[in-house]
N, C-alpha and C positions, 0 to 999 in steps of 0.2 A: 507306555503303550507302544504294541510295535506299529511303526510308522511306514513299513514296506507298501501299505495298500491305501494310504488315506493323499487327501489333499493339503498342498504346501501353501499356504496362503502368504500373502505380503502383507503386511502391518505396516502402519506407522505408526512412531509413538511421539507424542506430542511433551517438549519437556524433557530438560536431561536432569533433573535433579534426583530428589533420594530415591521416589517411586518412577521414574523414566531410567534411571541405570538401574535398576532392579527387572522392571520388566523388560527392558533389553537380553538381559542375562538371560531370566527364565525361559525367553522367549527362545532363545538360543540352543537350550540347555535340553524345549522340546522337541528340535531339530529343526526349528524356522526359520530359514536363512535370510529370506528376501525381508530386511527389515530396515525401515527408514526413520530416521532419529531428529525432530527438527529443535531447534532450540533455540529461542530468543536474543539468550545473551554470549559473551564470546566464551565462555565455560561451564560448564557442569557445576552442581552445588546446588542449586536452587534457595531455599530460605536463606543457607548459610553463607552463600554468595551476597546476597540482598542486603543484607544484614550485619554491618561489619560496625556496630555504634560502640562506643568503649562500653565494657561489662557485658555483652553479650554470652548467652551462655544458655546452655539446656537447662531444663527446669526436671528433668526425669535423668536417673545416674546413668554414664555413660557408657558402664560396660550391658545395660539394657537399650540403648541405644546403639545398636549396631547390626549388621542384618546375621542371623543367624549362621546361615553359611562363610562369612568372614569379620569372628572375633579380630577386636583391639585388644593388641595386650600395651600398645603405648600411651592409657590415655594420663595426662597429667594431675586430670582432677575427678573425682569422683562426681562431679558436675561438670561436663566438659564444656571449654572453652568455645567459641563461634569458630577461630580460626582455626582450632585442630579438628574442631569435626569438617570444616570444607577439606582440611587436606587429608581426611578419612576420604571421604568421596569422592576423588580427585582420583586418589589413590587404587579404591578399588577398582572405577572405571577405566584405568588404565593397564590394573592385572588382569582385567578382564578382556579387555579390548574394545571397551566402549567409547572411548576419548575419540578413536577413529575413525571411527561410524558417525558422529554429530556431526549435523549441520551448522554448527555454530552462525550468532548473528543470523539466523532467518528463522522468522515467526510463521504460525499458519493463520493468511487470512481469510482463506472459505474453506469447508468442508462440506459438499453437496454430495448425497446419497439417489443414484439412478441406475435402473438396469443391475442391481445387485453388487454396485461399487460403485467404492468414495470416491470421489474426482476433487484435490488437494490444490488450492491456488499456495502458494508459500509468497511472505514478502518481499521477493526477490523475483515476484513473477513466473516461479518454477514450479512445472505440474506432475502432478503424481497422483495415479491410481493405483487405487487397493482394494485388498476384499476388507480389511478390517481399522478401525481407527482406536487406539488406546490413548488418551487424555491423561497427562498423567502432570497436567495447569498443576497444581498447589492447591491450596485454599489461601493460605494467607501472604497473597504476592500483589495486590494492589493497593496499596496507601491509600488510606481513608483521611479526607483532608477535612477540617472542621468547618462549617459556615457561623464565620463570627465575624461580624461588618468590620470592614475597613483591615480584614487582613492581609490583601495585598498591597499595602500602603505601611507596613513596616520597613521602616529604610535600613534596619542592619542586617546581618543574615540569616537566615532562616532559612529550614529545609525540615524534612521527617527522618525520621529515628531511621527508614529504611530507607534512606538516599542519605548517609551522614557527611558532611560536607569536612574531611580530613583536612583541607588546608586551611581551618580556621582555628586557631590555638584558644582554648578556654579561658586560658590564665589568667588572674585578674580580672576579669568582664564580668558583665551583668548580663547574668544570662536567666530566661524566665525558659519553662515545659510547662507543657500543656498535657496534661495525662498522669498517672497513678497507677497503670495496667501493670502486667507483666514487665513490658518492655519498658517503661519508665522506671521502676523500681530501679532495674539493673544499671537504668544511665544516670538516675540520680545519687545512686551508691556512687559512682565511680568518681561523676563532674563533677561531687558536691568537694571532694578532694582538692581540686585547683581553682575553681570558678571564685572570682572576688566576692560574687552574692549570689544565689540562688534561690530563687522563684517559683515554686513549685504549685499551677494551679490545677488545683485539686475540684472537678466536679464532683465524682465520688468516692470515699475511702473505700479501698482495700480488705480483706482478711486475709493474714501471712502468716504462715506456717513455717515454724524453723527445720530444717531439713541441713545439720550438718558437715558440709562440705570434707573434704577429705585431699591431701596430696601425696599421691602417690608416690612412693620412693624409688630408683631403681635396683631394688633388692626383689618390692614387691611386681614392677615390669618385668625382671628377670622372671621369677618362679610364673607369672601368667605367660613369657614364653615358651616357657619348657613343658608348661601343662594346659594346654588347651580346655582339659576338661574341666581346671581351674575357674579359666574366664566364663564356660557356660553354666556353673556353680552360683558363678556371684550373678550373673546377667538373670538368670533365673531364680537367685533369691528376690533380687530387686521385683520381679517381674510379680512373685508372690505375696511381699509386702505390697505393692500397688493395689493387686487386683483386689487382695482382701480386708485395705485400709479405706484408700480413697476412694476408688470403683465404686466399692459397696455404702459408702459414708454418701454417696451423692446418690446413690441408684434405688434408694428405699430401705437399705439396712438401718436400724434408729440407735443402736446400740454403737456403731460403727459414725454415725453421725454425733452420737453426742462425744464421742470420744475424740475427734478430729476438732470439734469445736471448743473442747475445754481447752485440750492444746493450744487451738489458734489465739483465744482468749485470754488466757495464762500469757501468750507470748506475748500480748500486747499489752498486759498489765504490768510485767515483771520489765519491761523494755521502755517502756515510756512513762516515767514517774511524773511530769508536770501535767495534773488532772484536766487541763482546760486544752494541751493540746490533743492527749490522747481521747479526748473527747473528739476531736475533727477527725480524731485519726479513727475511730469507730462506726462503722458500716450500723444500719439499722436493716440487714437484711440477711437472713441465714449464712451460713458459714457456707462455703459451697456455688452458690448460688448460684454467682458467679465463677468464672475461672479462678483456682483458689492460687495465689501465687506462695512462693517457695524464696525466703531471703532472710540470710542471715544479718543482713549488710544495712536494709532500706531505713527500719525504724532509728539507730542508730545515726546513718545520713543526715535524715530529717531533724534532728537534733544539735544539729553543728550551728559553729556560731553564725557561719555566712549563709542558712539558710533557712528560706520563710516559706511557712505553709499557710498557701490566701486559697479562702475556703468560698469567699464571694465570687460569684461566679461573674463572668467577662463581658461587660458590656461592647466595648469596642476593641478594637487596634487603631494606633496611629502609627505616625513615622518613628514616634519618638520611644516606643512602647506600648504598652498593654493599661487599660482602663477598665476597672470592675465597677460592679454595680453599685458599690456602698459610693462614688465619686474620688476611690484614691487612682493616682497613673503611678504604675510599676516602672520607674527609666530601665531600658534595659541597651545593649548593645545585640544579645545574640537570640532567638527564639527557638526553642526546639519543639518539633509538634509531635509527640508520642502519643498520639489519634489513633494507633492501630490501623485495620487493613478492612477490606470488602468483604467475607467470607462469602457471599452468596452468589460470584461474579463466575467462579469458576472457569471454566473454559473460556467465558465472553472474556472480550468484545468479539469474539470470532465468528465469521457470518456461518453459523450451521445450519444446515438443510438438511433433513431426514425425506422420510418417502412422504411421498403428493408434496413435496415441498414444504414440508412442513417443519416451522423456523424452531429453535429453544426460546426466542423470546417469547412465541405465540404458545409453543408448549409448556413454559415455569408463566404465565401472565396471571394466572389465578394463584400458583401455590411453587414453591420450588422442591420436586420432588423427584424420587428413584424408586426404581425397585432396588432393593437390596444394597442400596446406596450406590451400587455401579449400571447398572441398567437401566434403557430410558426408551420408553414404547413412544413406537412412531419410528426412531433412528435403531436400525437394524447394526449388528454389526459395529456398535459405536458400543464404548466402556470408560465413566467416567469413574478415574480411581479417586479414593478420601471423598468421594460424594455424601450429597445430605445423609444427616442420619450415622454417618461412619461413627465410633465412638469415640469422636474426638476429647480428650480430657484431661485429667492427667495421666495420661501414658503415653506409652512411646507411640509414634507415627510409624516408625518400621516395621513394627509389627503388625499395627493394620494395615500394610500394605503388603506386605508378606502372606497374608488371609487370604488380600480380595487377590493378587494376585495368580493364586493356586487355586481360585474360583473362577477368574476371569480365562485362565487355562485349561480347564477342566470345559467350559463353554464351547473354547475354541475346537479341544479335539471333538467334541459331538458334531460341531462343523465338517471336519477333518475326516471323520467319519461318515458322513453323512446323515448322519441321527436327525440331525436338525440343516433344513436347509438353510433358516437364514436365525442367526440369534439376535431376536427379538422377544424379550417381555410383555404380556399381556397388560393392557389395560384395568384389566379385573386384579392381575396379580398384583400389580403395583397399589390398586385401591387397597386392597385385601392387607396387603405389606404394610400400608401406612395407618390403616386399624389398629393394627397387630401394634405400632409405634405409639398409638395415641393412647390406647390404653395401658400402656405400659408408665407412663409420663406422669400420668395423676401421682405417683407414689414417687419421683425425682424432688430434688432439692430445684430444679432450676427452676421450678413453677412458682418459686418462692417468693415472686414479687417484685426482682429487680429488673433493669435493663441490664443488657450484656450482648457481645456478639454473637453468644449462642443463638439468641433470637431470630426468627425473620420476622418480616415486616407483621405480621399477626400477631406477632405474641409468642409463636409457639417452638420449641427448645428442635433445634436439626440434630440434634444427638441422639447416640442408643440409648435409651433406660433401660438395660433389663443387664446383668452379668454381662463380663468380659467372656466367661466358658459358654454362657448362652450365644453369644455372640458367634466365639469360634463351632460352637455343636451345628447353629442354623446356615452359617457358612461353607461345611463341611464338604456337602455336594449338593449341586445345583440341582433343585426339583422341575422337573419339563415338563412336567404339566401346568409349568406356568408361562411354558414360550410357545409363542407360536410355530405350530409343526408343518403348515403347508409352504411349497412355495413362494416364495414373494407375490408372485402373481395372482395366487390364489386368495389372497390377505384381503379381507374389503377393507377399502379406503378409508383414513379417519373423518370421521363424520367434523363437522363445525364444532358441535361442544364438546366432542371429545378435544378436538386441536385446544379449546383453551383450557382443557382440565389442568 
């Protein structure tokens, strides 16, 4: 757009990680200069930072894991490692120029919306106004800790999969996990290697899908150097088998569903010959259902000498260990809690204020919800990126950020414009939006009957159901007759039941 006649606003972007250096760039890229970057921790990264447990690894191949405008041609494994994609990200923000820009170490602790701009406390007591706020939290950045009595009374060490405690050596110890998720998979494949005995409680089995792995040779680095169009070949094969294997195997296709399941099925039959344990090791709940995990490594794991799969679930902790409900105590030395994270916390704990003051707790108090999964009525001017609903799944996360991004952009210059004086979504359009989601769901797999974090507290699945290309068509460009087009001032005030919709 030419930019000669519109207005420059100032952004902040909350979060340096995959989608806060991304929208920094674009941001950049549409000629917005006054931009403020605050960031938590002392680097850039975000998941990949958090997350450094031994076997860490992406679960989507990693030349589709990469932001469209700057291919890897280095990656090592066709599943990339934890540590080479931090120092992808590392990397890019620093060709770009984002490393410099962060505030490193300071967090935002209020975000209040008055008079047509954010007024920013940061933890370090420094303030900052803006016309615009972009959120660009994570979803899966707060550790989710279990309530099982008497677990702060285990006397050896213990910590979460996403805080991994490096000065403590495995070797020979008795170490017990608590989880089966994704991220247990990959640390029980790894520990079960040196650990003297391992403990794996399992509240509910898995379905695993073999997907595998690949190392890259530097024959084949080389020719992805030379040919660019190479790398966006394979990123965009992967990107095709996704959408129209898993995508569609969870989002209603049946044909695509039973074919996904026989695989998963087959692999757990063909992999774990002793009938009583692949018996614990079998889910009673659609394939799918849950977040479907991808490991060539786990079933094989769980089959080692030094490692026991306790299927009774945990009545206590002591100092000494772990006690299940049948009355056996597991001695252990180490505990690892692979509990997973919040998904629903998003931007909180941050004290947000939208207009008439009106909070995010008082606005998610009934339901946690978006328009478009980045907009949120009430808070003008505010954009939560990977919000509910995004189509978080199996696929890449860069890509839906790359989406809402270039919608979140698209917003701004109607602003910039003055098309719209303040960007704000209507209350009706978010209703309307969240229709549009619920009858899409009847026909998902994830309605299937299990718990998972997909869930919120209702029951009800925060994911897209409908296509990944539906997804990007509804995405495309922002419809305005679903924002409010007067003034700020002109806006009536949210009523009481609206505040707690």
């Amino acid at each position: 757009m030419d930019n000669s006649n519109t207005r420059n606003p100032s952004v902040a972007v909350i979060g340096a990680g995959m989608t806060g250096i991304l929208m920094a760039i674009k941001l950049r890229e549409a000629g917005i200069s006054d931009i403020t970057i605050l960031e938590k921790a002392d680097k850039v990264g975000g998941t990949w930072r958090e997350n450094t447990y031994p076997g860490v690894a992406c679960d989507v191949p990693s030349h589709m894991y990469t932001y469209a405008f700057r291919r890897n041609p280095e990656w090592n494994h066709r599943m990339a490692h934890g540590e080479q994609i931090q120092d992808y990200f590392q990397q890019v923000a620093n060709e770009y120029g984002i490393t410099d820009q962060v505030r490193f170490n300071e967090s935002l602790d209020k975000s209040h919306y008055r008079d047509g701009k954010w007024y920013l406390t940061s933890s370090k007591g420094n303030e900052f106004v803006v016309d615009f706020v972009v959120a660009a939290t994570g979803i899966l950045h707060h550790p989710a800790y279990p309530e099982i009595k008497g677990l702060d009374s285990f006397g050896g060490a213990m910590w979460h999969t996403a805080r991994w405690n490096h000065d403590v050596d495995l070797a020979g110890k008795r170490v017990g996990i608590i989880g089966t998720g994704s991220t247990a998979c990959q640390v029980i494949s790894e520990i079960a290697k040196t650990a003297g005995h391992l403990t794996v409680f399992q509240r509910t089995p898995q379905w695993i899908c073999p997907l595998p792995d690949h190392d890259y040779s530097e024959t084949e680095k080389a020719r992805m150097r030379a040919n660019p169009k190479r790398m966006d070949r394979t990123a965009n094969v992967s990107a095709f088998l996704f959408r129209n294997t898993f995508s569609k195997a969870v989002t209603g296709s049946k044909l695509n569903h039973a074919v996904i399941s026989w695989l998963t099925k087959r692999n757990l039959r063909r992999s774990v010959r002793d009938p009583e344990l692949r018996a614990k090791l079998t889910p009673d709940y659609p394939v799918g259902c849950k977040r479907l995990i991808f490991s060539n490594t786990f079933y094989e794991a769980v089959q080692r000498e030094n490692v026991h799969l306790e299927t009774h679930g945990i009545d206590h902790i002591e100092a000494g260990g772990v006690t299940t409900r049948d009355g056996n105590q597991h001695d252990l030395d180490v505990l690892i809690l692979a509990t997973g994270f919040s998904p629903f916390n998003f931007m909180r704990p941050m004290d947000l204020r939208g207009r008439d003051g009106l909070s995010i707790d008082e606005a998610w108090s009934k339901k946690v919800q978006a328009y478009r999964s980045v907009c949120l009525p009430g808070f003008p001017n505010f954009f939560l990126m990977l919000g509910p609903n995004t189509p978080i799944g199996n696929y890449s996360v860069i890509a839906m950020s790359e989406v809402q991004s270039q919608y979140v952009l698209k917003l701004i210059d109607r602003w910039r414009s003055g098309t719209l004086e303040t960007v704000e979504a209507t209350e009706d359009a978010k209703a309307r939006f969240n229709a549009h989601l619920r009858k899409g769901m009847a026909n998902t797999v994830w309605v299937g009957g299990c718990q998972s974090w997909y869930l919120d507290e209702d029951g009800d699945p925060a994911l897209w159901p409908y296509s990944w290309q539906q997804w990007e068509k509804e995405m495309a460009e922002p419809d305005l007759g679903d924002f409010h087009r007067r003034a700020p001032a002109e806006i009536v005030p949210l009523q009481p039941a609206e505040k707690a919709a």
